[in-house]
C-alpha positions as CSV (number, residue, x, y, z in Angstrom):
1,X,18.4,43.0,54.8
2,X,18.2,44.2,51.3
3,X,19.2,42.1,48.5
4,X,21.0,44.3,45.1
5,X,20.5,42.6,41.4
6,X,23.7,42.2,40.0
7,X,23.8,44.5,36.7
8,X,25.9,43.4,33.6
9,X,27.8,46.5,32.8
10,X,28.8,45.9,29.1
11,X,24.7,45.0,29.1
12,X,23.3,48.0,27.4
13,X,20.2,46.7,27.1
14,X,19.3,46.4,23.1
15,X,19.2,42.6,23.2
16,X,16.0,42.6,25.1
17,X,14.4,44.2,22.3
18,X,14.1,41.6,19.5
19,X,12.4,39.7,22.2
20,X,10.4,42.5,23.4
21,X,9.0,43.6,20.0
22,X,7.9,39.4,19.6
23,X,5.9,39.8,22.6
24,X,4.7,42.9,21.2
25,X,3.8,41.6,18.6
26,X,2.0,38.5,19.6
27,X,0.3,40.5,21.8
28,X,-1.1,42.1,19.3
29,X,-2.4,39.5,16.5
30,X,-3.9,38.3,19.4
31,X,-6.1,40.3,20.5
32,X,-7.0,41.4,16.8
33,X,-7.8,37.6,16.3
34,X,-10.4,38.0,19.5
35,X,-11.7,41.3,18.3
36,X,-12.6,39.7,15.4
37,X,-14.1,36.6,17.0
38,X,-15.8,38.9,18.8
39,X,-17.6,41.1,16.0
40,X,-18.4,38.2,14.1
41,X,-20.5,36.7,17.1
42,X,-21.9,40.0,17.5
43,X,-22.7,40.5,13.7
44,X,-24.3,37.0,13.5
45,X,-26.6,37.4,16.2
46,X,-27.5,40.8,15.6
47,X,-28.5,39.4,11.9
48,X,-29.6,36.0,12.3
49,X,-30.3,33.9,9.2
50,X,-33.5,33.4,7.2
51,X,-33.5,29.8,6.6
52,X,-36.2,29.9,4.0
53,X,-34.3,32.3,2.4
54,X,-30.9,31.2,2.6
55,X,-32.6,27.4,1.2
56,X,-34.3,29.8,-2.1
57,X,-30.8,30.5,-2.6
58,X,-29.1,27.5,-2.7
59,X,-31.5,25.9,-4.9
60,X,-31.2,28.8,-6.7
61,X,-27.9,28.5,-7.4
62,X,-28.0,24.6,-7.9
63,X,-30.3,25.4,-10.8
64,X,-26.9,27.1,-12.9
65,X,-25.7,24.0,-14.6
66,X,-22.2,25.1,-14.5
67,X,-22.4,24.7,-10.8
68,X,-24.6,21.3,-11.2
69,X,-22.0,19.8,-13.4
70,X,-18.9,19.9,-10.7
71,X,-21.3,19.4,-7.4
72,X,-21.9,15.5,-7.2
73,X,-18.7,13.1,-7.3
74,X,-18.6,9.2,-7.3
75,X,-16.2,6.4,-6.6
76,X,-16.5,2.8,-6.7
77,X,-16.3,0.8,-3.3
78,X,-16.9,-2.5,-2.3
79,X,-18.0,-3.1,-5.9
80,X,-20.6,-0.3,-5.6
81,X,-20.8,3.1,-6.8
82,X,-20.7,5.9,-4.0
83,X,-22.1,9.8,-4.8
84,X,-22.5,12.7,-2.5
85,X,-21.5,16.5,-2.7
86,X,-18.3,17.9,-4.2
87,X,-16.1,20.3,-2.6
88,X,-17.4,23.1,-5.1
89,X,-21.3,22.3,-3.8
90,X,-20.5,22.3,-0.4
91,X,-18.7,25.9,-0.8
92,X,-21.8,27.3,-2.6
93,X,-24.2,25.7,0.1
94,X,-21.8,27.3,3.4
95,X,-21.7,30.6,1.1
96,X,-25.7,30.5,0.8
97,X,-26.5,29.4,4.2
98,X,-25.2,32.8,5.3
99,X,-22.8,33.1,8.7
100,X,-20.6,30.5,8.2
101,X,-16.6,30.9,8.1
102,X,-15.2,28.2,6.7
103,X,-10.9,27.7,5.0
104,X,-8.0,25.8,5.1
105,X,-4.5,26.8,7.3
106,X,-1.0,25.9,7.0
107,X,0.4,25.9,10.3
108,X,3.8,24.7,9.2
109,X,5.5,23.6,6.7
110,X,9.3,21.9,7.6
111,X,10.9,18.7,7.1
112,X,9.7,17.8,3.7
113,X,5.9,17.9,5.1
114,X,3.3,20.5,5.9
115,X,0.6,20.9,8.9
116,X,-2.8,21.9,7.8
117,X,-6.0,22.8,9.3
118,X,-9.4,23.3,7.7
119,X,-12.5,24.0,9.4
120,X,-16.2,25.3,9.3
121,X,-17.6,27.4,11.8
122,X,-21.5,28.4,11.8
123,X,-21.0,31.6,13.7
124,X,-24.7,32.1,14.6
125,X,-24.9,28.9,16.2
126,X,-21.5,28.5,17.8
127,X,-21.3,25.2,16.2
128,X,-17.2,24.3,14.7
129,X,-15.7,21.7,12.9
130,X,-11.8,21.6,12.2
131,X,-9.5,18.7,11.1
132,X,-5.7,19.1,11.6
133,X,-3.4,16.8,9.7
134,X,0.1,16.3,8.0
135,X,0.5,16.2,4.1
136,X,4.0,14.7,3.3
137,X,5.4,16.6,0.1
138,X,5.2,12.9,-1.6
139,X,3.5,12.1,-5.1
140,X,2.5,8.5,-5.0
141,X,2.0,7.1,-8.8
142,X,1.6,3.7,-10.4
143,X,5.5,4.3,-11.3
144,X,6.4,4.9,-7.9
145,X,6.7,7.8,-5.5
146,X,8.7,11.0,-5.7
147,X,9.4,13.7,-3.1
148,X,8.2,17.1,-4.6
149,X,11.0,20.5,-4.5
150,X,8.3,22.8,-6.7
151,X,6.7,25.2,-4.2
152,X,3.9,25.4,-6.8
153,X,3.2,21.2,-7.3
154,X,3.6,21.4,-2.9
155,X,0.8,23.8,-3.1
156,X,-1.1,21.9,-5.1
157,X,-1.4,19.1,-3.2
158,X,-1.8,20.9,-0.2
159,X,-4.7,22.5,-1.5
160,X,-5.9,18.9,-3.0
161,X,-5.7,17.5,0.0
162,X,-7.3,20.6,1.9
163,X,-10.3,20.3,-0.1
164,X,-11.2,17.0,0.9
165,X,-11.1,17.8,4.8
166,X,-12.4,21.0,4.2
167,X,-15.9,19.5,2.5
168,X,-16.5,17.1,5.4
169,X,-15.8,19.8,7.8
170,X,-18.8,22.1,5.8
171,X,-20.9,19.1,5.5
172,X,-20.9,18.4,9.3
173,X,-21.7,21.7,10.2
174,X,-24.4,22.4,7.5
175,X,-27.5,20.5,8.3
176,X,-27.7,17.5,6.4
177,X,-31.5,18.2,4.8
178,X,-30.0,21.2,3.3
179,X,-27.2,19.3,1.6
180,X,-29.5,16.6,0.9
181,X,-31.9,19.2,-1.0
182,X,-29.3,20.7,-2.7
183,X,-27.6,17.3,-4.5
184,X,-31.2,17.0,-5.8
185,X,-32.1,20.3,-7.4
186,X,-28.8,19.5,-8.8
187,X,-29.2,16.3,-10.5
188,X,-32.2,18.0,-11.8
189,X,-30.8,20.8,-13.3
190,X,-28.0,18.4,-15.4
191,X,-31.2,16.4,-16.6
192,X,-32.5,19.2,-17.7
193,X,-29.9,20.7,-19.8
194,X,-28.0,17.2,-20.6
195,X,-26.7,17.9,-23.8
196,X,-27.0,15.0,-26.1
197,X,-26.3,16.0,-29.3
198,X,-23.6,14.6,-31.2
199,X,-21.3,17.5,-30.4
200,X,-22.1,17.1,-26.8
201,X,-20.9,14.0,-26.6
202,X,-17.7,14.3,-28.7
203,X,-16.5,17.2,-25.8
204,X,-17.4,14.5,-23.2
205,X,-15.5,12.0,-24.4
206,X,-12.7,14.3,-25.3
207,X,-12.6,15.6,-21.9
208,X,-11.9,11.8,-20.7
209,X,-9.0,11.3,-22.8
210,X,-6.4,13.2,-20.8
211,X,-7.1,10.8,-17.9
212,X,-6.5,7.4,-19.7
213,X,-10.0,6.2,-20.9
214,X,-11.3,5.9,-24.7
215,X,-14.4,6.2,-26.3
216,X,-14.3,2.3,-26.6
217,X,-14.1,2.0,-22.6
218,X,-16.5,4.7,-22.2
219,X,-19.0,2.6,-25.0
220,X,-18.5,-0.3,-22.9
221,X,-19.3,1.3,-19.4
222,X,-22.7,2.5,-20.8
223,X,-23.3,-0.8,-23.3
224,X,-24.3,1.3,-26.6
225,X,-22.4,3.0,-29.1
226,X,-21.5,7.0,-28.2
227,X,-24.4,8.1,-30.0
228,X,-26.7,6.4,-28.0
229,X,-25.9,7.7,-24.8
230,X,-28.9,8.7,-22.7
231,X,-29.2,11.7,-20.3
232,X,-28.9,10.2,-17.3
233,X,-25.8,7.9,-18.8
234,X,-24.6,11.2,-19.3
235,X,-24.9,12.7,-16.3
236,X,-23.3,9.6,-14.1
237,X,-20.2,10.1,-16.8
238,X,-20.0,13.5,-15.7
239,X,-20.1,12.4,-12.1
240,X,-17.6,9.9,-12.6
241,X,-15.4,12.7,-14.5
242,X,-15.3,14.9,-11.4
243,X,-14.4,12.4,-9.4
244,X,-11.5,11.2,-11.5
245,X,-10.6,15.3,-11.8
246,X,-10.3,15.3,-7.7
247,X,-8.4,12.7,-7.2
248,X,-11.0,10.5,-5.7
249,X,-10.8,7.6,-7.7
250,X,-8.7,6.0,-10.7
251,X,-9.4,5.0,-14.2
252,X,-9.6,1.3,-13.6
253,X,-11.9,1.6,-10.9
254,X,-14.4,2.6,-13.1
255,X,-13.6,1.2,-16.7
256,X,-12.6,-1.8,-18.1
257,X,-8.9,-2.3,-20.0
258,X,-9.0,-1.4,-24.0
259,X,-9.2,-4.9,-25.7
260,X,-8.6,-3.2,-29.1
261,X,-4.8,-2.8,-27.8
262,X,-4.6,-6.1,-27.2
263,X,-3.6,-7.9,-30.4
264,X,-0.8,-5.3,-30.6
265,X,1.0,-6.7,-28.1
266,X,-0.1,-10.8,-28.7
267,X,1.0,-10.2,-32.6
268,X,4.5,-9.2,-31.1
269,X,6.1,-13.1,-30.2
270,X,9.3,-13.2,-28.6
271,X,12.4,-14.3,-30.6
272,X,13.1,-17.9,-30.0
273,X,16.5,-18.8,-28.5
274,X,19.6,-20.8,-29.6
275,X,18.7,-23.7,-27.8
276,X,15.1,-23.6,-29.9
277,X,16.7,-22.9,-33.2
278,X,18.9,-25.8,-32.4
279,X,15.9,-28.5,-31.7
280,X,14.0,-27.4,-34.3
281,X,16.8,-28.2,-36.7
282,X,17.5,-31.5,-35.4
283,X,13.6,-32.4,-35.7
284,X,13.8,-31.3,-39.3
285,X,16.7,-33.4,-40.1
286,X,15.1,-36.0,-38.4
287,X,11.9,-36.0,-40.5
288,X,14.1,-35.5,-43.6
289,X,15.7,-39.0,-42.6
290,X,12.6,-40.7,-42.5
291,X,11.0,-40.0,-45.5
292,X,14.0,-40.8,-47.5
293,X,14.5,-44.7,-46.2
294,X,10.8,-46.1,-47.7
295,X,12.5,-44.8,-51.1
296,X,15.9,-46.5,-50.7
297,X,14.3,-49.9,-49.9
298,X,12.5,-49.6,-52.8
299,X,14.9,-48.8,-55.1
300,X,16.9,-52.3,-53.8
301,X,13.9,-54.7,-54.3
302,X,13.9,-53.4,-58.0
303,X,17.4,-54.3,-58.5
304,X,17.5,-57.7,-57.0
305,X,15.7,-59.7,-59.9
306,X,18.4,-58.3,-62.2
């Protein structure tokens, strides 16, 4: 017994085909994606790294101080102060090391929040790292919070917050004596071309003032006047600075409150209500009362021997 599909007759076929050219299509990026899986793997091991070399050139390129200036951040935790490699070090070191693939992915962005993925890959050693997580299109400030429409300010803080997972992903693959070298050569690089001069500083403390902090805060974090500031003063401020530029820490975690803007607002009293005005007149009358009786009694005992 043979068994006949049915056939729609008014079925002409052409809505299959959006759906056929999406498998198509799919199909497609997905076998580019494992050619190029594929040709990377084969590229890697076909040119393994020097590790001596790839280490000269990292230290080589910690020695530019325009690079040494944005590689080591700090924040203050538990009352302590906390430093390691920036997100602009760990780039230079995964770009150095040689084989590495390493970026950030929006998987989706819908319902006021995005889906992101960054990751490190050390293609000659098979060895990956990726973090997936969910940035809600939210900016949290000491105001309040605010749900962001601007494409452009979403971006941002995808990218912001990218950067972060994206520098313990490279720092997890990399190995850590590499890393470790690297935050060295570079505090010795900004020791060596700390600029101290009195212009030096002024653009220092210039560059704080857009985040909130004075030169009087910044003279009371080091304890001297700002043309006293050492080198290595200088260089944690600079530290500090990127990690107030990133995001990773506040102002107040760092710096004390202005006093010289205190006064200002002590000097300003509040106006005294009706119900002061109206005591303080009834005191006054009241001392006013007083110190006229001694004078009538005395005025009485010189009339009464007349």
């Amino acid at each position: 017994m043979t068994s006949t599909a049915m056939m729609n007759p008014f079925d002409d076929g052409k809505s299959m085909a959006p759906a056929m050219a999406t498998t198509v299509t799919q199909a497609t990026e997905s076998s580019r994606a494992v050619a190029e899986v594929q040709a990377a793997l084969f590229i890697a091991r076909t040119n393994p790294r020097d590790q001596k070399r790839a280490m000269d050139r990292i230290l080589n390129a910690c020695c530019r101080p325009s690079l040494a200036e944005s590689a080591i951040y700090a924040y203050a935790r538990g009352g302590s102060s906390i430093t390691g490699p920036s997100i602009r070090l760990a780039e230079a070191v995964a770009q150095q090391w040689g084989n590495m693939q390493f970026g950030i992915r929006e998987l989706s962005n819908q319902g006021g929040k995005s889906e992101v993925q960054a990751f490190a890959w050390d293609v000659e050693t098979n060895t990956r790292r990726e973090i997936t997580f969910t940035v809600p299109h939210i900016r949290h400030t000491k105001k309040g919070s605010y749900k962001l429409e601007d494409p452009r300010d979403i971006y941002e803080l995808v990218a912001n917050q990218g950067a972060r997972r994206l520098r313990a992903c490279i720092l997890a693959v990399v190995p850590g004596d590499v890393v470790e070298a690297a935050v060295n050569q570079c505090q010795i690089t900004l020791q060596s071309h700390t600029d101290v001069t009195a212009e030096g500083i002024k653009k220092l403390i210039e560059a704080f003032e857009p985040m909130g902090v004075t030169k009087a805060q910044i003279e009371k974090f080091c304890q001297c006047r700002a043309e006293a500031i050492k080198p290595a003063q200088i260089v944690r401020l600079r530290s500090i600075y990127t990690s107030l530029r990133d995001g990773m820490s506040s102002p107040s975690d760092w710096f004390e409150p202005d006093e010289s803007k205190a006064p200002a607002a002590i000097e300003a009293k509040p106006e005294p209500s009706l119900k002061d005005k109206l005591k303080a007149r009834k005191a006054k009358a009241e001392a006013e009362t007083v110190e006229a009786q001694p004078v009538t009694e005395e005025v009485q005992s010189e009339e009464l021997p007349l």
